[in-house]
C-alpha positions as CSV (number, residue, x, y, z in Angstrom):
1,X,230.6,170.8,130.8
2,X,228.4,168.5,133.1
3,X,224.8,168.2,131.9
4,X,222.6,166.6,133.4
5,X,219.4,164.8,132.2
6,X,216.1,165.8,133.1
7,X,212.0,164.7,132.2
8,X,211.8,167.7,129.8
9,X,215.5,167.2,128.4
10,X,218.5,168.2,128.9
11,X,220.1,171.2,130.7
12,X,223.9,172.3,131.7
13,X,224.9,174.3,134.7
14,X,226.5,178.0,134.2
15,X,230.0,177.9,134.6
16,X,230.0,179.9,137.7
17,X,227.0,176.8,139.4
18,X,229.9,174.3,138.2
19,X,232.5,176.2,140.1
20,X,230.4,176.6,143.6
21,X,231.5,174.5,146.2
22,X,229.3,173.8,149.7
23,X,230.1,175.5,152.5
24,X,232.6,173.9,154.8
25,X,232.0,175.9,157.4
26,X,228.4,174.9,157.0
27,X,228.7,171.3,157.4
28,X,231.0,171.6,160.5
29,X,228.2,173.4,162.0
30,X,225.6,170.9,161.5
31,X,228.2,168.6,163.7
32,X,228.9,171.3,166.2
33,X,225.6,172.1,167.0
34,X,224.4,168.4,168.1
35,X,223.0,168.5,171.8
36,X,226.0,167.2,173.1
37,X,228.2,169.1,172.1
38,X,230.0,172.2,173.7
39,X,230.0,174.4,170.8
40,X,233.0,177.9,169.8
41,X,231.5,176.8,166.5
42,X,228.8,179.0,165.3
43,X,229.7,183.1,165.1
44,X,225.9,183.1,166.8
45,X,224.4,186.4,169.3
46,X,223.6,185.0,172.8
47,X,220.0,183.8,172.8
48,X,220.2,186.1,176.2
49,X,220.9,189.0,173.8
50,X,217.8,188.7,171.4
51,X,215.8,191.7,172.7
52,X,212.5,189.2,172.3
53,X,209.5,190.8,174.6
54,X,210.5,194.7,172.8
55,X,210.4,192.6,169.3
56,X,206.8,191.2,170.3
57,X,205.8,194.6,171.4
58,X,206.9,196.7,168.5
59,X,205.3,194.2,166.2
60,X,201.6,195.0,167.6
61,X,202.8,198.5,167.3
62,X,203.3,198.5,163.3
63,X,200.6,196.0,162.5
64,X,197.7,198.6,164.4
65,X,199.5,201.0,162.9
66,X,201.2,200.4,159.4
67,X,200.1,197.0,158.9
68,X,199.4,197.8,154.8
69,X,203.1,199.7,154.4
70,X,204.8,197.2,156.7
71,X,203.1,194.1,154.3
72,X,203.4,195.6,151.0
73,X,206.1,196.3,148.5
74,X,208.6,198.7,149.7
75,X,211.4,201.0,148.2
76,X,214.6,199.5,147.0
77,X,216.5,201.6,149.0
78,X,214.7,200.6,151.9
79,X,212.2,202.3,154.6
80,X,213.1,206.0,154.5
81,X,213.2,206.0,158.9
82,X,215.4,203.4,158.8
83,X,217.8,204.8,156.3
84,X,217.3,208.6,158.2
85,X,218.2,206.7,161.7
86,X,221.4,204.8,160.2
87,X,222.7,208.2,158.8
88,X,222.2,209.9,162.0
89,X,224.2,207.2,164.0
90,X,226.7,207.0,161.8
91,X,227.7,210.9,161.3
92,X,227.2,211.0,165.6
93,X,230.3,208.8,165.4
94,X,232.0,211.2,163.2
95,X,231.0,210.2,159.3
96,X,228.9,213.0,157.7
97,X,226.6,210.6,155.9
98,X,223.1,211.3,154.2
99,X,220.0,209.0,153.8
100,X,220.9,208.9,150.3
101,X,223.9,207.6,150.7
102,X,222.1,204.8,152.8
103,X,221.3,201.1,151.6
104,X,219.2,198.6,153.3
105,X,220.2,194.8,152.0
106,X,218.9,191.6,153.1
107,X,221.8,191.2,155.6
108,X,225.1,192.7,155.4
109,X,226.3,189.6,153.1
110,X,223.7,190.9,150.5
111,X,225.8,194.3,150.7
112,X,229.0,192.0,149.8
113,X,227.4,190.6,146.9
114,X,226.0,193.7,145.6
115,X,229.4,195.5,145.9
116,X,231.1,192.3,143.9
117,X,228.4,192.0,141.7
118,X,229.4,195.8,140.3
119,X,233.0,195.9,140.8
120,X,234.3,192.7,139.9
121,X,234.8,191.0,136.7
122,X,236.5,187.6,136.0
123,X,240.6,188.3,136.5
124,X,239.8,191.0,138.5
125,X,242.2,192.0,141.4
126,X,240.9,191.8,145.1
127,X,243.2,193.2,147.7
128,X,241.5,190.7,151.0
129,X,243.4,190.9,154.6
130,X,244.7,187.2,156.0
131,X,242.9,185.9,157.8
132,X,239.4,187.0,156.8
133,X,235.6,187.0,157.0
134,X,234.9,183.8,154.9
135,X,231.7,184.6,154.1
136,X,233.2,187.8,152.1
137,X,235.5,185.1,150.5
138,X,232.7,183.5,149.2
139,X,230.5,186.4,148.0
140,X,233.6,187.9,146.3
141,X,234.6,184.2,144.6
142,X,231.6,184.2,142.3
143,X,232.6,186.7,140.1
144,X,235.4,185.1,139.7
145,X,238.5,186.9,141.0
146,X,241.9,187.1,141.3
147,X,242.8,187.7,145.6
148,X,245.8,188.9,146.3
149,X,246.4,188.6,150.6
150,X,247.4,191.4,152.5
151,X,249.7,190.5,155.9
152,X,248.5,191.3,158.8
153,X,249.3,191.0,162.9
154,X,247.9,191.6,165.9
155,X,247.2,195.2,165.1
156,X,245.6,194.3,162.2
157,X,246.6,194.3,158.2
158,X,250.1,196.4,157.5
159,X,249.7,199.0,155.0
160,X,253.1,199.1,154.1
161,X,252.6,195.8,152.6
162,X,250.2,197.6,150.0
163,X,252.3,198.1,146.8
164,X,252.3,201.1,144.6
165,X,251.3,198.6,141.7
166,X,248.7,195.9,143.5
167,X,246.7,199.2,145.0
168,X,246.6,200.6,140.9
169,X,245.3,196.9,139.6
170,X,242.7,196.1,142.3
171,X,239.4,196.7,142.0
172,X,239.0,197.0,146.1
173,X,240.5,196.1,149.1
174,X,238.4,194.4,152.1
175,X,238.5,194.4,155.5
176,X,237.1,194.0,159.1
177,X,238.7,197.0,160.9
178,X,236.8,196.4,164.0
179,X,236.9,192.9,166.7
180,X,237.2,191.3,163.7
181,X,235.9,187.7,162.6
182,X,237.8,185.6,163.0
183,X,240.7,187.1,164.7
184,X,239.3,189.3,167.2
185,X,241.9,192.0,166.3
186,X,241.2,195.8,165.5
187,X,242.8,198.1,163.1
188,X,245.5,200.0,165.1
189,X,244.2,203.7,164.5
190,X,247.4,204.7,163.2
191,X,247.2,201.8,160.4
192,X,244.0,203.4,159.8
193,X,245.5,206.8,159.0
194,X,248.0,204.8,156.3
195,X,245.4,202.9,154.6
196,X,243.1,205.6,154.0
197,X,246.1,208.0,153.1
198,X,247.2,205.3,150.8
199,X,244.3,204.0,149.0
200,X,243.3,207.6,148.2
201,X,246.5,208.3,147.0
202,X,246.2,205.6,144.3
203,X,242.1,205.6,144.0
204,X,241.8,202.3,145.8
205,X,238.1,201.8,147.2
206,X,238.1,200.4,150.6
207,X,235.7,197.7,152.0
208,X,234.3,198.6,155.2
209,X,232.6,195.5,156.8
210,X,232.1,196.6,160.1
211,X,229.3,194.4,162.0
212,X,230.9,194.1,165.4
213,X,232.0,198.3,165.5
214,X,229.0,198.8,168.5
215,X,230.3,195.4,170.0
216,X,232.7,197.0,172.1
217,X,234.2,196.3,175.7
218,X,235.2,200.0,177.0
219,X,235.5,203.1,175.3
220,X,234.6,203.8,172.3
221,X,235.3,202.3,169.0
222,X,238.2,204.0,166.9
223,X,237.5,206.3,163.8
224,X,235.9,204.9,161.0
225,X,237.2,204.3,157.5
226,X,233.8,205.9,156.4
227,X,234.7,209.1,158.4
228,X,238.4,209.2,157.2
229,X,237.6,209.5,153.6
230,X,233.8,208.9,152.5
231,X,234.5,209.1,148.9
232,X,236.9,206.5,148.7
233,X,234.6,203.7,151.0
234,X,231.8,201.6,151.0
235,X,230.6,200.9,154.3
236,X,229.2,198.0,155.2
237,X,226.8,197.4,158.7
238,X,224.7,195.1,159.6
239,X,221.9,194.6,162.5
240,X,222.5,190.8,163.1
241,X,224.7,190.9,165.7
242,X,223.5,193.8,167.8
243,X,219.5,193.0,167.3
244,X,218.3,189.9,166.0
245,X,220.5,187.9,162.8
246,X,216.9,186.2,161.6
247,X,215.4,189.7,160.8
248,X,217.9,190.1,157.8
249,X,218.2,194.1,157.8
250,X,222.0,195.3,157.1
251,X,222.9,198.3,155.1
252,X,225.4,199.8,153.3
253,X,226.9,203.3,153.0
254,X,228.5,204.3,149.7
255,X,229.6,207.3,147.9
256,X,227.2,208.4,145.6
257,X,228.7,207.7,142.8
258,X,228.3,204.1,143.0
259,X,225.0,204.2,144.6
260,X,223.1,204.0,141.1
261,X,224.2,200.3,140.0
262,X,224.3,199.4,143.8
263,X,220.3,200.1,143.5
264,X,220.0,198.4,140.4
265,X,222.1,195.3,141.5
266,X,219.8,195.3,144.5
267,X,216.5,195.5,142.3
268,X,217.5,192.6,140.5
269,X,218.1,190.4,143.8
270,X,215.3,190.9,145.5
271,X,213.6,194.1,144.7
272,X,213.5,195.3,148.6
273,X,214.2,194.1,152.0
274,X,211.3,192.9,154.0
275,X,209.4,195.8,155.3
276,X,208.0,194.8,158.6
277,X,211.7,193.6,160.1
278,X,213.3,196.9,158.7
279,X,210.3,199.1,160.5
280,X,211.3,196.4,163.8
281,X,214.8,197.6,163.6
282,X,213.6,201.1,163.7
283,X,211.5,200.8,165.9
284,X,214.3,198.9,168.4
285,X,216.5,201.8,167.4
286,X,214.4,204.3,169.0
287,X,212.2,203.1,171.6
288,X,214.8,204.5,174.3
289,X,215.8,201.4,175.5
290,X,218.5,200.5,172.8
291,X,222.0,201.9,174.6
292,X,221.3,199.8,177.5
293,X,220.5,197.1,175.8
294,X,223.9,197.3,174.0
295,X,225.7,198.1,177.3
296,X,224.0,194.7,178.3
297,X,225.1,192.4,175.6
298,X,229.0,194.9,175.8
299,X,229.4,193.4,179.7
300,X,227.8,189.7,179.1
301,X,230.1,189.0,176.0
302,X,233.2,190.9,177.7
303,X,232.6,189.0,181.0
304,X,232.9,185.6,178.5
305,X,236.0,186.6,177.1
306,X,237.7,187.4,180.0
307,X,236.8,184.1,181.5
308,X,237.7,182.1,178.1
309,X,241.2,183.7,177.9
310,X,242.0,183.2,181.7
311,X,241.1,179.8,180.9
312,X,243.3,179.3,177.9
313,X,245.8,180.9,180.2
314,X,245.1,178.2,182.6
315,X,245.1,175.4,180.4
316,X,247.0,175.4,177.3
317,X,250.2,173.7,176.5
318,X,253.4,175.7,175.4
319,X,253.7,177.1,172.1
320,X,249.5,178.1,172.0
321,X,249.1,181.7,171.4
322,X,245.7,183.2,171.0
323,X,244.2,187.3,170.5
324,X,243.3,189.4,173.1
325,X,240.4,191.0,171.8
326,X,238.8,194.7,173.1
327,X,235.3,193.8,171.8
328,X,233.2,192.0,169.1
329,X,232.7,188.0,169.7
330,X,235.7,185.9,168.8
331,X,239.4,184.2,169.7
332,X,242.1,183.3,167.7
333,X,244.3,180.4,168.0
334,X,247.4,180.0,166.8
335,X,249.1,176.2,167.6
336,X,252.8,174.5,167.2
337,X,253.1,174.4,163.3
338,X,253.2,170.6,163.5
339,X,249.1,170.7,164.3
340,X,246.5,170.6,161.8
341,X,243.3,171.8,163.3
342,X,241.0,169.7,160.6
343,X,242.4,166.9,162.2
344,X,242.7,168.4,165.8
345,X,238.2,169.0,165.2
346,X,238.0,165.2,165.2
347,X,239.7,164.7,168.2
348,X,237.6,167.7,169.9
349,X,234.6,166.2,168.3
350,X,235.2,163.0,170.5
351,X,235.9,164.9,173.7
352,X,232.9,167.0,173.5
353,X,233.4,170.2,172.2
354,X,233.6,172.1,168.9
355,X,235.4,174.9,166.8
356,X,236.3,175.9,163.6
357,X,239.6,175.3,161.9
358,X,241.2,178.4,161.0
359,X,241.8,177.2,157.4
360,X,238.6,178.2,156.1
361,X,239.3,181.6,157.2
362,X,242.6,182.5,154.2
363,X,241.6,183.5,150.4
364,X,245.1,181.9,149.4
365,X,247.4,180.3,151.1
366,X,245.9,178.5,154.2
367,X,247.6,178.3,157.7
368,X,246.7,174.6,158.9
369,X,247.6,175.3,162.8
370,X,244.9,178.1,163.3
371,X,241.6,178.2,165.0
372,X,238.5,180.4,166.1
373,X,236.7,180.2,169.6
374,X,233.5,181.8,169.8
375,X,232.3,182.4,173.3
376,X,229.1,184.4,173.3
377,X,226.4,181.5,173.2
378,X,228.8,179.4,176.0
379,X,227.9,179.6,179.6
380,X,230.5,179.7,182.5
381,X,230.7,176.0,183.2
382,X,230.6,175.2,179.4
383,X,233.4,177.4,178.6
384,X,235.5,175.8,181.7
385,X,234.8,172.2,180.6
386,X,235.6,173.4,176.9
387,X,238.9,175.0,177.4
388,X,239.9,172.2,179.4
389,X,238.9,169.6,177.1
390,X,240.5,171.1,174.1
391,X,243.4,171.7,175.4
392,X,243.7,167.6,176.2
393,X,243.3,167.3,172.3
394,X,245.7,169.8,171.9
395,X,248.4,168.2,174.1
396,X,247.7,164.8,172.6
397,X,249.0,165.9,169.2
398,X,252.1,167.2,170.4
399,X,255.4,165.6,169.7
400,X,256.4,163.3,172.4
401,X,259.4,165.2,173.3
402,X,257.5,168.5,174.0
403,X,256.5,168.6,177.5
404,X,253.2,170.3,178.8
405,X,254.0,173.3,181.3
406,X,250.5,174.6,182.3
407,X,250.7,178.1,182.5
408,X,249.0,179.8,185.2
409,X,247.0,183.0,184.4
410,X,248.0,186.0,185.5
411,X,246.8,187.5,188.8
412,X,244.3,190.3,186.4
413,X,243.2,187.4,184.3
414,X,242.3,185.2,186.9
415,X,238.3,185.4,186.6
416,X,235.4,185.2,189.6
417,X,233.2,183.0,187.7
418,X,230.4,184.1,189.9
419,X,231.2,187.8,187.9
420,X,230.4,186.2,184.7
421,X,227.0,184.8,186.0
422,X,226.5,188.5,187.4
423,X,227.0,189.5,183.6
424,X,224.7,187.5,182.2
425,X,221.7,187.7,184.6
């Protein structure tokens, strides 16, 4: 054990301090965020999406209002309108939920650590889907457990790959059915069926994370895990993406059964979650104006994608593959095994532009030739200039022998820019 020398002594770390490592991600961020940069980097809302002036109204609203409430101690379980709001949206989507099944956390990675905190012990099995969310990687590591990966393609994770024996020993399984990060994919609807069939079949509770479900391009989002079978998930939203990610407000939907030492879990974090953002939440959720506003940031962010992936389409060597995503805020990569995208950053980094290796994204076993784009915070020209430049990085570190073909998009991929700048006006 380290310990560490201090003016009043002598103290040691806990085990689990000894065993935290910094973020990664974090530091690649610091890098990709310079000026100069043109940045997929950060999973970030477009600064056009933060719904600013209706945030500066509905603040004068509760302070002439509510001011005391909104500035004192709250509930644990967070601001009853809030929680009576979230249930209602949620069951209009087809999940018969009640307030009382309703948590408000400090952000939905507060839900992930609260779920972890009472589930998982040291040795514990995880059931995690590959690629994955790394910030649920790091909320579940603390405690300590064992992950097993579960395989998954474009369609998302393959529940045939769930054993009779891993589903009995695991505490829970996660996932990101919907646009997820950092793939982009969604949970076929007929996987969805299996899963929930067979973790209730064999008591497995299921991990909901679902942050990007409203994020959608067309249509509507598919069905749910919540809706499919309530008593075996714990739901997970958040308010970050769709609103404003410095208010802090997600929530999480459980059944009641757990609900108890979720409360108490959340009591000993951080007693409540700020009252004043969670009444601005409520207050953006019913001022009238919130389905356009969503339909607004739905057509800006699919405008992006579509011009991203013509331009991949456009520039990228053979042997690049990347996911065709119906909503949410990310691309995935895929490139010739021989590439290492740690390295490939570096050589990005000197041509101007920025995105995260896909190693950070695997529990277990890491895939070195992977990478995630984000588009939303890029404009038109950036994302042109982007593409373009990382595909020269990418062609640089391929084997002399393999010769670059540009591909040229498609006839429906090939994207007016000037509808993108429509999009985002």
């Amino acid at each position: 054990m380290d310990r560490h020398p201090t003016s009043a002594g002598r103290w040691q770390l806990a085990a689990r301090a000894q065993r935290m490592q910094p973020s990664a991600l974090r530091e690649l961020l610091k890098v990709a965020e310079r000026p100069d940069i043109i940045s997929f980097a950060g999973g970030l809302p477009s600064p056009c999406a933060l719904p600013v002036e209706r945030l500066q109204a509905a603040v004068q609203r509760i302070l002439q209002r509510d001011a005391v409430a909104a500035l004192q101690y709250g509930p644990s379980e967070g601001y009853l309108p809030l929680r009576e709001t979230i249930a209602e949206r949620l069951s209009k989507r087809g999940a018969a939920v009640s307030p009382s099944q309703v948590l408000v956390t400090t952000g939905s990675q507060q839900g992930l650590d609260l779920v972890a905190r009472i589930l998982v012990d040291p040795g514990s099995s995880v059931l995690i889907e590959t690629p994955t969310y790394l910030g649920a990687v790091q909320a579940l590591a603390q405690y300590e457990p064992v992950f097993e990966e579960v395989p998954a393609d474009a369609a998302g994770l393959l529940p045939e790959r769930l054993t009779e024996a891993s589903m009995r020993r695991a505490r829970l399984l996660y996932t990101q059915p919907n646009f997820q990060n950092p793939t982009g994919r969604t949970l076929a609807p007929e996987r969805r069926i299996a899963l929930v069939s067979r973790a209730t079949r064999h008591g497995l509770l299921l991990v909901e994370d679902d942050p990007y479900g409203e994020l959608v391009y067309s249509g509507v989002t598919p069905a749910s895990l919540l809706s499919m079978a309530p008593g075996s998930v714990v739901h997970l939203g958040s308010f970050s993406k769709v609103v404003a990610p410095g208010l802090r407000v997600g929530y999480l939907v459980a059944p009641e059964a757990l609900m108890g030492k979720l409360l108490q879990a959340k009591q000993a974090s951080d007693l409540h979650t700020t009252g004043i953002t969670q009444r601005l939440v409520h207050a953006l959720l019913n001022d009238g104006e919130y389905d356009a506003h969503l339909d607004a940031i739905r057509r800006r962010y699919r405008a992006q994608c579509a011009l991203m992936l013509s331009c991949l389409a456009e520039h990228m060597p053979d042997g690049v593959t990347w996911s065709r995503p119906t909503g949410g805020m990310f691309l995935w990569v895929t490139l010739p095994a021989e590439i290492d995208s740690t390295l490939l950053f570096e050589d990005a980094l000197a041509r101007g532009v920025a995105f995260i290796p896909g190693a950070s994204f695997h529990a277990v076993a890491p895939k070195a030739n992977t990478l995630r784009l984000t588009f939303t915070t890029a404009t038109p020209s950036q994302i042109e200039s982007g593409i373009a430049r990382l595909a020269q990085a990418i062609r640089a570190r391929l084997r002399p022998t393999e010769p670059h073909r540009p591909v040229a998009p498609p006839a429906r991929e090939r994207i007016d820019r000037s509808a993108v700048l429509q999009a985002q006006a």
